[in-house]
GUVO-459460 format. One line per field, with one value per atom (N, C-alpha, C, O): residue in three letters; atom name; z, y, x. Coordinates in steps of 0.1 Angstrom, whole numbers, padded with zeros to 4 digits, m for minus. Example, Ala and Ser with C-alpha at 12.3 -4.5 7.8 and 13.67 -1.06 7.14 Angstrom:
! GUVO-459460
residuo	ala / ala / ala / ala / ser / ser / ser / ser
atomo	N / CA / C / O / N / CA / C / O
c3	0078 / 0078 / 0078 / 0085 / 0071 / 0071 / 0079 / 0080
c2	m0057 / m0045 / m0033 / m0033 / m0022 / m0011 / 0000 / 0011
c1	0132 / 0123 / 0132 / 0142 / 0128 / 0137 / 0129 / 0134
//
This chain:
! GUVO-459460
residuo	unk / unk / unk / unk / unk / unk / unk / unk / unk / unk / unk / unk / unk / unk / unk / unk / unk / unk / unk / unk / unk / unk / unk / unk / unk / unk / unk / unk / unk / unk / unk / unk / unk / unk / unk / unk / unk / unk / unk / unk / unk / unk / unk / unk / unk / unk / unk / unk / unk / unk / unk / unk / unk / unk / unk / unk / unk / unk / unk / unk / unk / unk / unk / unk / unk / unk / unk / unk / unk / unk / unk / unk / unk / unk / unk / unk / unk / unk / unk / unk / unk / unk / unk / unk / unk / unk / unk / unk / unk / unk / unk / unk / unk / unk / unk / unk / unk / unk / unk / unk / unk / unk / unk / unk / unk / unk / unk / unk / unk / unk / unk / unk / unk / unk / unk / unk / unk / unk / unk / unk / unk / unk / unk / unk / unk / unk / unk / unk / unk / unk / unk / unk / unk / unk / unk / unk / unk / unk / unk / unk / unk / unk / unk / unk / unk / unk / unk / unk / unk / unk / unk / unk / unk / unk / unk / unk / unk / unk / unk / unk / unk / unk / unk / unk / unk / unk / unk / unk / unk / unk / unk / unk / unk / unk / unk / unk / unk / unk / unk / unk / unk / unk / unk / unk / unk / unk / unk / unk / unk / unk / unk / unk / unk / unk / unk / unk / unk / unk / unk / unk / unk / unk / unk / unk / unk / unk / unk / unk / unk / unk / unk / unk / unk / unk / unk / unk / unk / unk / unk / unk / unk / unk / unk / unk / unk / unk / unk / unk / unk / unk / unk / unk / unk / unk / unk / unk / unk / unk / unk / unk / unk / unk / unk / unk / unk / unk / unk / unk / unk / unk / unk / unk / unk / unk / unk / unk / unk / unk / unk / unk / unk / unk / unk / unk / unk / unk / unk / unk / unk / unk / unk / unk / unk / unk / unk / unk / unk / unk / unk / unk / unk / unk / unk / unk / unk / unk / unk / unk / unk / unk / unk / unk / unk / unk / unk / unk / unk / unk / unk / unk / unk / unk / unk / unk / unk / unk / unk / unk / unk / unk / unk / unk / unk / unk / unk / unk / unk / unk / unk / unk / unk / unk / unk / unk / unk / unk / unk / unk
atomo	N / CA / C / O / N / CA / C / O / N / CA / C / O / N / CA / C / O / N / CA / C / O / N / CA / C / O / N / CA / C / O / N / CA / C / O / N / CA / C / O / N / CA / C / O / N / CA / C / O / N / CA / C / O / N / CA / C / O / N / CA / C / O / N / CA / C / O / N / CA / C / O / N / CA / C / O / N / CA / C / O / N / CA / C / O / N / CA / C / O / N / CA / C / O / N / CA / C / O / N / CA / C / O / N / CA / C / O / N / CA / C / O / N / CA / C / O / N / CA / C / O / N / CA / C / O / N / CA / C / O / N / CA / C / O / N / CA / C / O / N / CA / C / O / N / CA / C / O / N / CA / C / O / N / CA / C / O / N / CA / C / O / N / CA / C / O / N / CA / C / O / N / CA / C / O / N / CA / C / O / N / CA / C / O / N / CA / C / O / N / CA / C / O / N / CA / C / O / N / CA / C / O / N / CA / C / O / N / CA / C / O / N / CA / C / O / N / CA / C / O / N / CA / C / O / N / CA / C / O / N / CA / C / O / N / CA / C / O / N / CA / C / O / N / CA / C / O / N / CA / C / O / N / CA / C / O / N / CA / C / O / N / CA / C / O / N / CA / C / O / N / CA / C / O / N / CA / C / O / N / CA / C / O / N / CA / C / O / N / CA / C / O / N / CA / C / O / N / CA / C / O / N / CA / C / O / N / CA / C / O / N / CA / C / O / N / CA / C / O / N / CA / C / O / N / CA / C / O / N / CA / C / O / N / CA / C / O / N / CA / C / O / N / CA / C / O / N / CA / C / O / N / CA / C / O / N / CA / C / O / N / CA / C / O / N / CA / C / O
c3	m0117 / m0107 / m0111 / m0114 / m0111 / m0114 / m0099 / m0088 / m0104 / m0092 / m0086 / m0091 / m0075 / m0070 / m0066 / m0058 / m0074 / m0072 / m0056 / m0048 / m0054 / m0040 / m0035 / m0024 / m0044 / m0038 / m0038 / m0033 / m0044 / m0046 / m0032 / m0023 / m0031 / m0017 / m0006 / 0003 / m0007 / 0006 / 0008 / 0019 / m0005 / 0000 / 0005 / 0011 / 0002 / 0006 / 0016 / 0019 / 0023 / 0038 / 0047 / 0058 / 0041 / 0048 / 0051 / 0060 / 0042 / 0038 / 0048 / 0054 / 0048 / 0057 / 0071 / 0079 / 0073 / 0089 / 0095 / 0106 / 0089 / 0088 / 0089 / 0095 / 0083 / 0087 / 0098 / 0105 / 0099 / 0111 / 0122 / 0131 / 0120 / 0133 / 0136 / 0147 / 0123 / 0124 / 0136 / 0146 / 0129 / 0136 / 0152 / 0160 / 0154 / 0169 / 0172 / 0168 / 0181 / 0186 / 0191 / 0195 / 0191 / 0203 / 0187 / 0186 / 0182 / 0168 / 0169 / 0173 / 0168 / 0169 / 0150 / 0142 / 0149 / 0138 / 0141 / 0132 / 0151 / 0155 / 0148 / 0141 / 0151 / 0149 / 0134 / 0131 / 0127 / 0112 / 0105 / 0097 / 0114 / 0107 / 0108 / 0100 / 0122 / 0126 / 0112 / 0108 / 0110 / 0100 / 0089 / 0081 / 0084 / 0072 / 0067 / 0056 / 0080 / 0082 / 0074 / 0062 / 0081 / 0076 / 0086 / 0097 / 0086 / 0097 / 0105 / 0099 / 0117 / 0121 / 0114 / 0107 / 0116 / 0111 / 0096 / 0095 / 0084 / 0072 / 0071 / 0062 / 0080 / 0078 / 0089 / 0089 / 0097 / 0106 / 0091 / 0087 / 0083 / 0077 / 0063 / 0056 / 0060 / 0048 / 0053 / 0047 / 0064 / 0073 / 0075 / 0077 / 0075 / 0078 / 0061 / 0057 / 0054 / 0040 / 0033 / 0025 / 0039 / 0033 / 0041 / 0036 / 0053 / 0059 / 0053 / 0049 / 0050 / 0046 / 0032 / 0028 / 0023 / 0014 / 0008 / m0004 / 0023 / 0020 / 0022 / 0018 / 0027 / 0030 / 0017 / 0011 / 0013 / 0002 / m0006 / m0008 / m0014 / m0025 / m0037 / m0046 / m0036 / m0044 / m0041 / m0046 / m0029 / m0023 / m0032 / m0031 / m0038 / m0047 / m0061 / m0068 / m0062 / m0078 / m0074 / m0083 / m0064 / m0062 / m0071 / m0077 / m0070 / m0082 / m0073 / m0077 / m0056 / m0049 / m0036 / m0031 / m0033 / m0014 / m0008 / m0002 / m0008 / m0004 / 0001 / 0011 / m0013 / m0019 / m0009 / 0000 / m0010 / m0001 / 0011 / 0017 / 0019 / 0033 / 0036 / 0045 / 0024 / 0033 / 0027 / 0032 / 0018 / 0021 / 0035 / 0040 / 0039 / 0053 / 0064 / 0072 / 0063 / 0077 / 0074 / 0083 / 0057 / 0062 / 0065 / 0072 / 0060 / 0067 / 0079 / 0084 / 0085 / 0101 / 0103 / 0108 / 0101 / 0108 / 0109 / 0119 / 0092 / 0093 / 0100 / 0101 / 0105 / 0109 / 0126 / 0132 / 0132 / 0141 / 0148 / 0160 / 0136 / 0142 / 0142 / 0147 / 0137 / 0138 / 0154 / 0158
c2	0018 / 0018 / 0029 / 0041 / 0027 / 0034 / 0045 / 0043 / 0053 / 0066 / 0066 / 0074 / 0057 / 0058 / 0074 / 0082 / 0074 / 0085 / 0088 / 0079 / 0101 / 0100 / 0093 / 0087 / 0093 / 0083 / 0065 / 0057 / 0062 / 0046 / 0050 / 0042 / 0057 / 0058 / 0058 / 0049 / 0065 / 0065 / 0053 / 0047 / 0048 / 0034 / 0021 / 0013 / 0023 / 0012 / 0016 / 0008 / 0028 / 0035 / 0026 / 0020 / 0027 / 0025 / 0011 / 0008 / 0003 / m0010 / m0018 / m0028 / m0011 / m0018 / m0015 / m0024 / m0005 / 0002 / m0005 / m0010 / m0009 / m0022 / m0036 / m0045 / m0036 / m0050 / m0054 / m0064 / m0047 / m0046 / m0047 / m0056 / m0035 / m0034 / m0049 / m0054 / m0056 / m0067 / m0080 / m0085 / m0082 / m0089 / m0085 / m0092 / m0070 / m0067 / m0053 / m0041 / m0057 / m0049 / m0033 / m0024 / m0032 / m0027 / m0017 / m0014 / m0016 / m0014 / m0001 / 0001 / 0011 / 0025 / 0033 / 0029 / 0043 / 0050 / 0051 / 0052 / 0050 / 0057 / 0042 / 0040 / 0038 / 0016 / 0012 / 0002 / 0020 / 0023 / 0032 / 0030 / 0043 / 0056 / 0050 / 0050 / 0043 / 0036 / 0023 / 0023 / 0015 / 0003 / 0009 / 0003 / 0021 / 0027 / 0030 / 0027 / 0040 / 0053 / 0059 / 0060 / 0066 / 0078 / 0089 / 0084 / 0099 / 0107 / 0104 / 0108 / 0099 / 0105 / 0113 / 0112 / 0121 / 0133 / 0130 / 0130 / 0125 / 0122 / 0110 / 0110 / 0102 / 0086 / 0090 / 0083 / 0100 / 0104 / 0110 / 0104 / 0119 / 0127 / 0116 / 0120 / 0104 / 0098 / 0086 / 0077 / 0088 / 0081 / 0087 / 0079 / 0100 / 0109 / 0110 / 0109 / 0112 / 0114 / 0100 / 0100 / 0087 / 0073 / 0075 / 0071 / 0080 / 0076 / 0083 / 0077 / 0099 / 0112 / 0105 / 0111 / 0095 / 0094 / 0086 / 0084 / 0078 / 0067 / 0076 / 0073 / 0086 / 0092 / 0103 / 0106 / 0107 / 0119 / 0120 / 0126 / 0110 / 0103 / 0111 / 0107 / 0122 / 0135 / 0144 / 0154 / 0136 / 0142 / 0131 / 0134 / 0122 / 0115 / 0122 / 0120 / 0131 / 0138 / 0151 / 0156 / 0154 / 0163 / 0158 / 0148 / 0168 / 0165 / 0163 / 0158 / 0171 / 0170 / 0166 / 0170 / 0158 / 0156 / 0167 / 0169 / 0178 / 0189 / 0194 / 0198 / 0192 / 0199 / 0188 / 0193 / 0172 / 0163 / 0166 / 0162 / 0171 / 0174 / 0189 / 0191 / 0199 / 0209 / 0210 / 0219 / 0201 / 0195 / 0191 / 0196 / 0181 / 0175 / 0181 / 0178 / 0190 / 0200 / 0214 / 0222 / 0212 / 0225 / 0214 / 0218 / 0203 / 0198 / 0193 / 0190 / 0192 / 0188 / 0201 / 0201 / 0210 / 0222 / 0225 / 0227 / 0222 / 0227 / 0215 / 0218 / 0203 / 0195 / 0195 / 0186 / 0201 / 0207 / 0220 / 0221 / 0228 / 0239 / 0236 / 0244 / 0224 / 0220 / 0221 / 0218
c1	0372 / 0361 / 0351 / 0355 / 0338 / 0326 / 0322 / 0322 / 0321 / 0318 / 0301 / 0293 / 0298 / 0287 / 0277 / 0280 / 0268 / 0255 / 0258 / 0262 / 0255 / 0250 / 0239 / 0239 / 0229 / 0216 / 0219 / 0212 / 0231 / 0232 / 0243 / 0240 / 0252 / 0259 / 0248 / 0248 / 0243 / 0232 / 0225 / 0223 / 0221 / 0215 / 0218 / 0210 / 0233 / 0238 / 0246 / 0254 / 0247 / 0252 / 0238 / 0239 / 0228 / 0214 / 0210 / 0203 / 0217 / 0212 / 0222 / 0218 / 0238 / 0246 / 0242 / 0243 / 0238 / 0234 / 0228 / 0232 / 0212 / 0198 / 0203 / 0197 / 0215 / 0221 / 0225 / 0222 / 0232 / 0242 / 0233 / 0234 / 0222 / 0211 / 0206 / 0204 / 0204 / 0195 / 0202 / 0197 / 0221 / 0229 / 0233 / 0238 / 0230 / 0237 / 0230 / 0233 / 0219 / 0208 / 0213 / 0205 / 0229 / 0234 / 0242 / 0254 / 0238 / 0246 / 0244 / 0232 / 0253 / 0251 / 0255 / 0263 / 0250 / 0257 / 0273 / 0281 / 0276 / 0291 / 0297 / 0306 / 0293 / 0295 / 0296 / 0301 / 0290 / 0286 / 0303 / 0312 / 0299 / 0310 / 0323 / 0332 / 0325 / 0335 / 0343 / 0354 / 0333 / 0333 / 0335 / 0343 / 0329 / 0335 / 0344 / 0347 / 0353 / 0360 / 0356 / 0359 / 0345 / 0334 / 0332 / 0330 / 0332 / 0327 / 0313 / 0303 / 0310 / 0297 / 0288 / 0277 / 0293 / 0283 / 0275 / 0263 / 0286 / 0290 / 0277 / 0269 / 0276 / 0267 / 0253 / 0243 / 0254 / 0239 / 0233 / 0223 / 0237 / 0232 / 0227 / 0218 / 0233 / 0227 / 0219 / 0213 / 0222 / 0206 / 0198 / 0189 / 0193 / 0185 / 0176 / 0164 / 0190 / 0186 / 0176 / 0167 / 0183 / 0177 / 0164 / 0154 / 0163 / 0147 / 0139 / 0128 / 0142 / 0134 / 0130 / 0121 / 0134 / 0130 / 0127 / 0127 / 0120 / 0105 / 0092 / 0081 / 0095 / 0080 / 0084 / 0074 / 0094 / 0095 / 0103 / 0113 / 0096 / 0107 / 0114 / 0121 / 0110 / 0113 / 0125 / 0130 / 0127 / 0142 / 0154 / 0166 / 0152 / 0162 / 0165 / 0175 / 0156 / 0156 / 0169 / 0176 / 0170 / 0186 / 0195 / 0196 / 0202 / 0212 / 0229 / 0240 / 0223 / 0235 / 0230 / 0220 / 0240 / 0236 / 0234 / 0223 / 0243 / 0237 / 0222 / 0217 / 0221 / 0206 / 0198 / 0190 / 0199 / 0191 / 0194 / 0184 / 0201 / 0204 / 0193 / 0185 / 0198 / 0192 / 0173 / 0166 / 0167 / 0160 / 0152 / 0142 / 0159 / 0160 / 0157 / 0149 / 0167 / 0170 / 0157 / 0154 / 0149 / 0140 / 0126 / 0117 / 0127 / 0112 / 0112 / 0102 / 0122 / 0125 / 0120 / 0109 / 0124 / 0122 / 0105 / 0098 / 0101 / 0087 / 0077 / 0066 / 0080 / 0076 / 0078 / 0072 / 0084 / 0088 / 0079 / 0076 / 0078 / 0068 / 0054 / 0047 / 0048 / 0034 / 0030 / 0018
//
């Protein structure tokens, strides 16, 4: 078995989520983490990460999720203090 990128994990964390939403309006992340066995926390945050990087596609060039999370959490912040 081939070891998925964090960015090909994320996309298809994002792509299943979108589906799901598409088939059952009522579809939550928890509904996601659940279907995985993933943590919450674990599938909000590469949802956060898959949205942050249609508008900032330069968040895929990380080398670690990490790095794409706290990313995330500093332009929330600075988009926040506007």
């Amino acid at each position: 078995m081939v070891k998925q990128s964090w960015q090909e994990r994320t996309k298809e964390i994002s792509e299943f989520h979108k589906k799901k939403l598409k088939e059952m309006e009522d579809w939550t992340i928890q509904n996601t983490a659940d279907e995985l066995h993933w943590g919450y926390g674990t599938v909000a945050e590469m949802l956060q990460v898959a949205d942050f990087s249609r508008t900032y596609p330069k968040i895929l060039d990380y080398k670690t999720f990490n790095e794409a999370t706290a990313f995330v959490r500093a332009k929330r912040k600075e988009l926040r203090m506007r």
